[in-house]
C-alpha positions in Angstrom: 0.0 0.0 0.0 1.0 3.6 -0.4 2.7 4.9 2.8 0.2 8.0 2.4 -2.6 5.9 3.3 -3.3 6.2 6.6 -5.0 2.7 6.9 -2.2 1.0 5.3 -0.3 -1.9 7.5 3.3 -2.1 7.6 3.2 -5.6 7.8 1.6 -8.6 9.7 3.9 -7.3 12.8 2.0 -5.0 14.8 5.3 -3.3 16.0 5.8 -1.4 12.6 2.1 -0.5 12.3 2.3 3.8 12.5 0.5 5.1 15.6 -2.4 8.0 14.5 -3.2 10.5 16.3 -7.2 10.6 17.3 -7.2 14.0 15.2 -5.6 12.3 12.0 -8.0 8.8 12.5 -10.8 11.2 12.6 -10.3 13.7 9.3 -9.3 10.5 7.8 -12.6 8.7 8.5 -14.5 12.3 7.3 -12.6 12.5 4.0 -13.4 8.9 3.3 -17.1 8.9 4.5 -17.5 12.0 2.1 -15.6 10.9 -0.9 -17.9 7.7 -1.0 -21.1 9.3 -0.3 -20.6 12.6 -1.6 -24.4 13.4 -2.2 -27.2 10.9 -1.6 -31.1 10.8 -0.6 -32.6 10.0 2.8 -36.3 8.7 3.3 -37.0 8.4 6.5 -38.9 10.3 9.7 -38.0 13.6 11.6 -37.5 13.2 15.2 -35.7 15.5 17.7 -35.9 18.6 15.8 -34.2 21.5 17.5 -34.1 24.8 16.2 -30.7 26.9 17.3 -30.7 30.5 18.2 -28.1 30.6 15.5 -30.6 29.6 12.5 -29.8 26.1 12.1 -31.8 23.0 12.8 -30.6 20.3 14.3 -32.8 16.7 13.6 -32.7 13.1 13.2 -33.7 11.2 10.4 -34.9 7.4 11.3 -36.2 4.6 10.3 -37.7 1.2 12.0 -34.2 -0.3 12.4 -31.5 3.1 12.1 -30.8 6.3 12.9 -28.9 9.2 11.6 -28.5 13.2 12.6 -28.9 16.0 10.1 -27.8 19.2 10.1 -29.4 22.1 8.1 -27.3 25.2 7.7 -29.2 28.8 8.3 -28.8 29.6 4.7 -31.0 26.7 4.1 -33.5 26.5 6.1 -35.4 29.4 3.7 -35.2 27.4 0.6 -37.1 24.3 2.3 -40.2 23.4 0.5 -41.3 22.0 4.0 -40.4 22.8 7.4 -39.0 19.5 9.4 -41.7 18.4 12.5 -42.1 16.0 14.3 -43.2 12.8 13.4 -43.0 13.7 9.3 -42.1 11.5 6.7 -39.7 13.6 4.4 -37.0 12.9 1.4 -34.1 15.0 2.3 -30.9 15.1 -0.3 -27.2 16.2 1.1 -24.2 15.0 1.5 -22.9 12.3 4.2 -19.7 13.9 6.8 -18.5 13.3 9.9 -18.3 15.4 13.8 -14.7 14.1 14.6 -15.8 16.0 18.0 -18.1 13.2 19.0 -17.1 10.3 16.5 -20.0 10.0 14.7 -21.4 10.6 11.2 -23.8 13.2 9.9 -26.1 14.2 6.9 -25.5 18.0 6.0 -29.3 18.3 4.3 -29.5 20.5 1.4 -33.1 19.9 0.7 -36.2 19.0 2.5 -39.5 17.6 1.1 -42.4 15.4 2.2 -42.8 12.0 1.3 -45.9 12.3 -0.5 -48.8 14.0 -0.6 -50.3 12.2 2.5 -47.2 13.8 4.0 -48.2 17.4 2.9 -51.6 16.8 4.2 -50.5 15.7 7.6 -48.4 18.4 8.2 -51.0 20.7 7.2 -53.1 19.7 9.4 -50.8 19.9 12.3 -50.1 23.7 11.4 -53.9 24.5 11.1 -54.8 22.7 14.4 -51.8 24.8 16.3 -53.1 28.6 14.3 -56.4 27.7 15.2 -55.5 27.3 18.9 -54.2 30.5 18.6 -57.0 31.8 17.8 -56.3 32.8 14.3 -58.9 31.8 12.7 -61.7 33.3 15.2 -64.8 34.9 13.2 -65.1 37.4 16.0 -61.7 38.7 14.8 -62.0 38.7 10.8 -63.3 42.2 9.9 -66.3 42.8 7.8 -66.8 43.3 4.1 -67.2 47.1 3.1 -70.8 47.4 1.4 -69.9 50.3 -1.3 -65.9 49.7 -1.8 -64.1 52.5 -3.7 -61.1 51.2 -4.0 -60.4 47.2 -4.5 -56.8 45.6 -4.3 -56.1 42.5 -6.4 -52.8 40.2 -5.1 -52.1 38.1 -8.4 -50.4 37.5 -11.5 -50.4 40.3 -14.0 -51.2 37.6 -16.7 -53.0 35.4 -17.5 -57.1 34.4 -17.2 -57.5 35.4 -13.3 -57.3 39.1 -13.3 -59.3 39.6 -16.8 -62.3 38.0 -14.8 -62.3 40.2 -12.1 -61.5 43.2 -14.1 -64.3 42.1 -16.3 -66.9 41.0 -13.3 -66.2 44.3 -11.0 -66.9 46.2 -14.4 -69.7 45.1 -14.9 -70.7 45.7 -11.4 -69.8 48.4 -10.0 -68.0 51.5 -10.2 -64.5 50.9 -8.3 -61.2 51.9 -8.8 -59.3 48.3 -9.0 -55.2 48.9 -8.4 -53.1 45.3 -9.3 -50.7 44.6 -7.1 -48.5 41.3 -9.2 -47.0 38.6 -7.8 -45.8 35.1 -8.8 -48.9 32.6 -7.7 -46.6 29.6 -8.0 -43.2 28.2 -6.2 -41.0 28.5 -3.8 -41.3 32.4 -3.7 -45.1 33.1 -4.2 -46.1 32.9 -0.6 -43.1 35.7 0.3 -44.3 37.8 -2.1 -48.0 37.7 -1.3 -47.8 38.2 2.1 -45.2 41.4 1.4 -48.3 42.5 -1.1 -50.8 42.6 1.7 -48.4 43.8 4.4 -47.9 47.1 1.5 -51.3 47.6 1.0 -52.1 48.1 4.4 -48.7 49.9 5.2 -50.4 52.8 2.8 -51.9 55.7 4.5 -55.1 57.4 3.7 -54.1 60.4 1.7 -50.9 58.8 0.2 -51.0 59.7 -3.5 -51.8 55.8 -4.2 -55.2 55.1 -2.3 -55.8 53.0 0.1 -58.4 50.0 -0.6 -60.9 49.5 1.0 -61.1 45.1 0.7 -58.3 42.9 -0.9 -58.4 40.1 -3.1 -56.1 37.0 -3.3 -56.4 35.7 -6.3 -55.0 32.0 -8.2 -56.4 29.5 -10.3 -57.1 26.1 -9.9 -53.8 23.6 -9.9 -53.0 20.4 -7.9 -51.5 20.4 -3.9 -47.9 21.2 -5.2 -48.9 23.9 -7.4 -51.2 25.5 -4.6 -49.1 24.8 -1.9 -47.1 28.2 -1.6 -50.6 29.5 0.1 -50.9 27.1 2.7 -47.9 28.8 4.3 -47.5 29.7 8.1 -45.9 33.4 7.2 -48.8 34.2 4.4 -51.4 32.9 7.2 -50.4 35.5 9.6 -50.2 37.6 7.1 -53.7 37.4 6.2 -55.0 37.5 9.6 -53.2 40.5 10.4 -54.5 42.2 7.6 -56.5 45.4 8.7 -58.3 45.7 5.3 -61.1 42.7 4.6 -59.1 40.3 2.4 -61.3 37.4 0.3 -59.2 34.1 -0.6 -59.8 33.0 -3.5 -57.6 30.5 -4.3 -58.0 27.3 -6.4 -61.5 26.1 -7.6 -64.6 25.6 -5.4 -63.1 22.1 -3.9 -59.6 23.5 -3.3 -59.0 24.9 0.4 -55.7 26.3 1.1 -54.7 27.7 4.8 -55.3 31.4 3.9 -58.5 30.5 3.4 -58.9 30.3 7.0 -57.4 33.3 8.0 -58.7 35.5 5.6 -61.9 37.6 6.2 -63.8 35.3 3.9 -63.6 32.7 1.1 -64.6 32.5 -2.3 -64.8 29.6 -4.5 -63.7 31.4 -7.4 -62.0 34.7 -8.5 -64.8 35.6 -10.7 -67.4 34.9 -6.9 -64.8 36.9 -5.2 -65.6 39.9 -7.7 -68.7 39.2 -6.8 -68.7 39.0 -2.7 -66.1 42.5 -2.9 -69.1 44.8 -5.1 -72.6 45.4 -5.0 -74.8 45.7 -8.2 -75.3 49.0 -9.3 -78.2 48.6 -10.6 -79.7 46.4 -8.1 -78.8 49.7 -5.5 -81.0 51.9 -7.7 -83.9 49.7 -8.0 -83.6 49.5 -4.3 -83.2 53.1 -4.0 -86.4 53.8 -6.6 -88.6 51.7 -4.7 -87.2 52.9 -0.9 -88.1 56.7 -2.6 -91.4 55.5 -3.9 -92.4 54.2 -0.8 -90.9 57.3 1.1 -92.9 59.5 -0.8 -96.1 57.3 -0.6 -95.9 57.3 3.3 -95.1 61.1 3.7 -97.9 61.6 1.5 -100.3 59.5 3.5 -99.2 61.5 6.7 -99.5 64.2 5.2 -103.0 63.4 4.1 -103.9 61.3 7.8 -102.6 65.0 9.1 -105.0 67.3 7.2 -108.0 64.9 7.9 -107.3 65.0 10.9 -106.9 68.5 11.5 -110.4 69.3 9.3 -112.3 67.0 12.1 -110.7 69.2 15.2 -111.8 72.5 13.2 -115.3 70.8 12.3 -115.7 70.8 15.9 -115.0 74.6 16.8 -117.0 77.8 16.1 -116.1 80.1 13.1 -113.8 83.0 14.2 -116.3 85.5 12.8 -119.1 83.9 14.6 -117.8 84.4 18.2 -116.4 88.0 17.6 -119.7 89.1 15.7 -121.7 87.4 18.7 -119.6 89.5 21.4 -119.7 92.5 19.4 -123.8 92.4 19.1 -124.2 91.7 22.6 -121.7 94.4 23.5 -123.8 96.8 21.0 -127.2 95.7 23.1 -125.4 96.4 26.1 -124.5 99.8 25.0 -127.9 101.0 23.7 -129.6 100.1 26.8 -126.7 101.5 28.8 -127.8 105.2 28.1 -131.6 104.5 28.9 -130.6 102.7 31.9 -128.5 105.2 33.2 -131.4 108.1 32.4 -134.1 106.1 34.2 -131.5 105.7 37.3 -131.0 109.5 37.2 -134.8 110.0 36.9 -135.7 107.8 39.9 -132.8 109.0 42.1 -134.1 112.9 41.1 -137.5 111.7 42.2 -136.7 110.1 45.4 -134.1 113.1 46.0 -137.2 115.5 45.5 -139.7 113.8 47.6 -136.8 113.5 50.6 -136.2 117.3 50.1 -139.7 118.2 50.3 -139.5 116.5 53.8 -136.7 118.7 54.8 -136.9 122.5 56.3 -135.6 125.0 53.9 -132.2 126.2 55.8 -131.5 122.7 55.6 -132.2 121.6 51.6 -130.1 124.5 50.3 -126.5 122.9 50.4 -127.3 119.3 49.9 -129.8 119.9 47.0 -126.8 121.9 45.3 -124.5 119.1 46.0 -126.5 116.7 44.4 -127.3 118.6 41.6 -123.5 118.9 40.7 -122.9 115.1 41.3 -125.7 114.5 39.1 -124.1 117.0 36.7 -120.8 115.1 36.8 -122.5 112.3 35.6 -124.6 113.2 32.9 -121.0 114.1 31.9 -119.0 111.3 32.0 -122.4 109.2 30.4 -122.2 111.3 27.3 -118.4 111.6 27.3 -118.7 106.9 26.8 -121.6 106.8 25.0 -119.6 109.1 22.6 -116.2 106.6 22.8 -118.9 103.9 22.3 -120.4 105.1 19.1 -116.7 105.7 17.9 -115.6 101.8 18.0 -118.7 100.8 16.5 -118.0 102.8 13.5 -113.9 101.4 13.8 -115.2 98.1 13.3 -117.7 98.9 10.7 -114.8 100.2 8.7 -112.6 96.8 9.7 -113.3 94.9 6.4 -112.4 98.0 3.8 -109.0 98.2 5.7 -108.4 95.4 5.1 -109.0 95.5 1.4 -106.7 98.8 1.0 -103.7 97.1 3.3 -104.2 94.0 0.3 -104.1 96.7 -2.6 -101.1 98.7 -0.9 -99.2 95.2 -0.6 -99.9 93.9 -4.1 -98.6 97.5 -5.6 -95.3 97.2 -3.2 -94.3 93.9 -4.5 -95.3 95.0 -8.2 -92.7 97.5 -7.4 -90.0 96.0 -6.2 -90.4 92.9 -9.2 -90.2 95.6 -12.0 -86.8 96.9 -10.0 -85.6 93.1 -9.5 -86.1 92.9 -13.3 -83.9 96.7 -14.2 -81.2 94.9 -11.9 -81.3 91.6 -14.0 -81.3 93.5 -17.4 -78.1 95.8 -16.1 -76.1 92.8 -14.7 -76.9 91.1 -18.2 -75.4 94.2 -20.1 -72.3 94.8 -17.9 -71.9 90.6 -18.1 -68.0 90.3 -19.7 -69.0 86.8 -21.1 -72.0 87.8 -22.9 -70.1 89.1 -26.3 -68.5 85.6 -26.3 -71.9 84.5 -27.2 -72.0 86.8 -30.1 -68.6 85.6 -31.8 -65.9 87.5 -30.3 -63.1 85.8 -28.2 -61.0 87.3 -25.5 -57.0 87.2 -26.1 -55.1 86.4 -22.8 -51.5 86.0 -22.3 -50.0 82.6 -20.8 -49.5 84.2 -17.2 -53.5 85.4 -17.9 -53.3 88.8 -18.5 -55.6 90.4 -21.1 -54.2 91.7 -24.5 -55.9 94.6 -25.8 -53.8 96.1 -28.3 -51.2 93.6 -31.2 -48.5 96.4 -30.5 -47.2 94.5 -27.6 -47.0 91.2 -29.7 -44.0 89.8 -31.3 -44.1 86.7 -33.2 -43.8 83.1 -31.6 -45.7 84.8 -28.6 -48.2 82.5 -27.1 -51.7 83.8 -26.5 -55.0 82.1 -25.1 -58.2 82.9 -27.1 -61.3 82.4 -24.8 -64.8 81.8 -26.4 -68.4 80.7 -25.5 -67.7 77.4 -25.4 -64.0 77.2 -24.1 -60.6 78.2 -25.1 -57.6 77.5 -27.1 -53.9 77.9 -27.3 -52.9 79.9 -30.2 -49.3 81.3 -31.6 -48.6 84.7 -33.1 -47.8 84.3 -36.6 -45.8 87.4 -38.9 -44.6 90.5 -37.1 -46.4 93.5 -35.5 -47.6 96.2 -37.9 -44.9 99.2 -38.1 -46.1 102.3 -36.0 -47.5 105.1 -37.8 -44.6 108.1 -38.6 -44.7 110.8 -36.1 -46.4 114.0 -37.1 -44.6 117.1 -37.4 -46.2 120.5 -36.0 -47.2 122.9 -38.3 -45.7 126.0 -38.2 -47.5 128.7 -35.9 -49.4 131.7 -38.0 -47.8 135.0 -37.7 -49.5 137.0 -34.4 -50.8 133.3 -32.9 -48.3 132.1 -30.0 -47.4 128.1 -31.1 -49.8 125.8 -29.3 -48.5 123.3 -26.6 -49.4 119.5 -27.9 -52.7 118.2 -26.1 -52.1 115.9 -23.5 -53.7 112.2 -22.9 -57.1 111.6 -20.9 -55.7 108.3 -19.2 -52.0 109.2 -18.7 
């Protein structure tokens, strides 16, 4: 044997075998062990699994007889089409090297997949039962669907089938402003970019110059588990539930279900049904709103109706305005005419009984109270005339009532007559003074670019850019040629002999 091989014998004699060093036996072992089995594949299940702080995983791979530890490198672990757990039944590819620190052998795993679909599905599982007891897919915690969206989002790929439909559906529809946001939809890189998709749309603010939407779509066709794998991801999942704006799934056909359909706000079996879930029908709003306004109208007009029958029957049953003043007013009249005979025949029976007592009375004693009574009586006869008078006066007021109220009628109708015909001199002067009314009759106004108004072509030069403004809009124009020469400048004529020259005659507006 060569005498570089370290597992060469010098002989049968055990005296001239070399002695190795544990350090040389072991790199020896690990260059062997690698050059034979430089890159292989592994089936078998996942035990152990331990996750360093450093990134790295740490597992073994067994079967019903063997054993043997993997390693998977940080750099790694991203490009997995499967994360290892417990208990799963996985194909991993890598190569075969030693841990001279412990004396044992190793698989360095470059690549991690499940053993079939079966597999897939288990592990799926197993991540939806542990989100759910976290609560992640709660319907208390999934927002609602706005009813009249503005703004819709759409997560999916720019080509293809997918986003025609919706375009096409939410068209038809209603009228929302869709805004496309494209990702891949397949491999190992869909789920990354989908989740960064919703995390930007909600990461937009309000009054940022690209609006906000108001729901979200997620958006892929129908495929097989592989191809709709990517959204069964624990990172998209989160994503989706932590979305702040309403996001429908609709991944896959009717029978597909991936994990974002669970945590998104709700599920549609199709892209074209989640165009459908996201808008309202237009048209279907304004039939709604004809017949709400229909019956709006009907019932005000029934109240209205239920109110003026209501308030005839309460007048029915009171007296006429006219009746109970006209009724006070003649009794107040009767009162009054027998008022003045009353009071006469009072005076006459208290002059009677004052005669017959003063006839009783000695005449020393009748002179002063006989003249005091006589000017009381005097007093009264008076103050009787002075009301009968006043009396007489407001029956003749209210005799007069209805003709002032004819001439207060006349005197209003000739005020407003007034003021119309000068309402209608205003209108006719604001018409005439109107700077737009000349537009009407062919003739444009010339503005410059910064907007001031040209009213003479001295000032123009060629290439100058003017606006001409007319009745029904304006246009940009350009001055063509040159402006026309100025007119020569008069000479004076000479004064006349005996006439002093004349000073020229200055401007009005200068």
């Amino acid at each position: 044997m060569s005498s570089t091989d370290p597992f060469a014998s010098a002989g049968s004699d055990p005296g001239n075998a070399p002695a190795f060093s544990v350090t040389e036996l072991a790199f020896a072992l690990k260059r062997t062990l690698e050059d034979a089995f430089g890159h292989v594949r592994l089936r078998g299940e996942i035990s152990k699994v331990t996750r360093h702080t450093s990134g790295h995983i740490y597992l073994t791979l067994k079967d019903d007889k063997a054993a043997i530890d993997g390693v998977i490198w940080k750099g790694s672990v991203r490009g997995l089409r499967a994360q290892p757990e417990q208990g799963l039944e996985v194909i991993v590819t890598g190569r075969i090297t030693t841990y001279p620190a412990r004396s044992g052998y190793q698989i360095i795993i470059e690549s991690l997949e499940p053993a079939g679909v079966g597999a897939l599905l288990a592990q799926l599982e197993r991540l939806k039962a542990r989100l759910a007891a976290e609560g992640l897919f709660d319907a208390a915690r999934k927002p609602a669907l706005p009813q009249m969206p503005t703004v819709i989002g759409v997560i999916t790929s720019p080509t293809g089938a997918v986003i025609r439909d919706i375009l096409h559906r939410i068209t038809d529809r209603w009228p929302a402003r869709v805004i496309v946001w494209p990702v891949v939809v397949q491999g190992d890189s869909a789920a990354a970019q989908v989740a960064r998709a919703i995390a930007g749309f909600n990461a937009l603010a309000p009054d940022s110059p690209v609006p906000r939407p108001n729901v979200l779509i997620v958006a892929r066709g129908g495929g097989s588990v592989e191809d709709l794998w990517p959204f069964n991801d624990e990172a998209l999942a989160r994503a989706a539930a932590a979305s702040r704006i309403p996001l429908i799934s609709a991944v896959g056909h009717e029978t597909d279900t991936t994990l974002i359909d669970y945590a998104a706000a709700r599920r549609a079996p199709t892209p074209t049904a989640a165009a459908e879930m996201a808008t309202p029908v237009l048209a279907d709003l304004r039939a709604s709103l004809s017949v709400a306004g229909g019956r709006l109208d009907r019932a005000a007009a029934q109240t209205l109706e239920g109110g003026r029958t209501r308030l005839a029957a309460a007048t029915a049953a009171l007296p006429r305005l006219a009746d109970l003043v006209e009724l006070a007013g003649q009794r107040f009249d009767f009162a009054a005419s027998r008022l003045a005979a009353a009071l006469s025949g009072h005076v006459a029976v208290q002059a009677q009984r004052l005669t017959g007592v003063a006839a009783r009375l000695t005449p020393p004693l009748l002179s002063r109270p006989v003249d005091l009574a006589g000017q009381r009586l005097g007093e009264l006869e008076t103050r009787l005339v002075a009301a009968i008078g006043r009396q007489q006066a407001i029956t003749a007021q209210r005799a007069d009532l209805p003709g002032l109220g004819l001439r207060m009628q006349l005197a209003a109708r000739r005020r407003l007559a007034q003021e119309t015909e000068r309402l209608a001199r205003l209108e006719q002067l604001r018409r005439s003074v109107d700077p737009d009314r000349p537009l009407g009759l062919g003739f444009a106004r010339v503005h410059r670019p910064d907007g001031g108004l040209v009213t003479a072509a001295a000032g123009l030069a060629a290439g100058d850019g003017l606006r001409l403004v007319f009745a029904d809009g304006s246009r940009e124009v350009t001055v063509n040629g040159s402006p026309p020469p100025s007119p020569p400048a008069r000479k004076p004529a000479a004064p006349e002999a005996g006439n002093p020259p004349s000073t020229p005659q200055g401007r009005l507006f200068d």
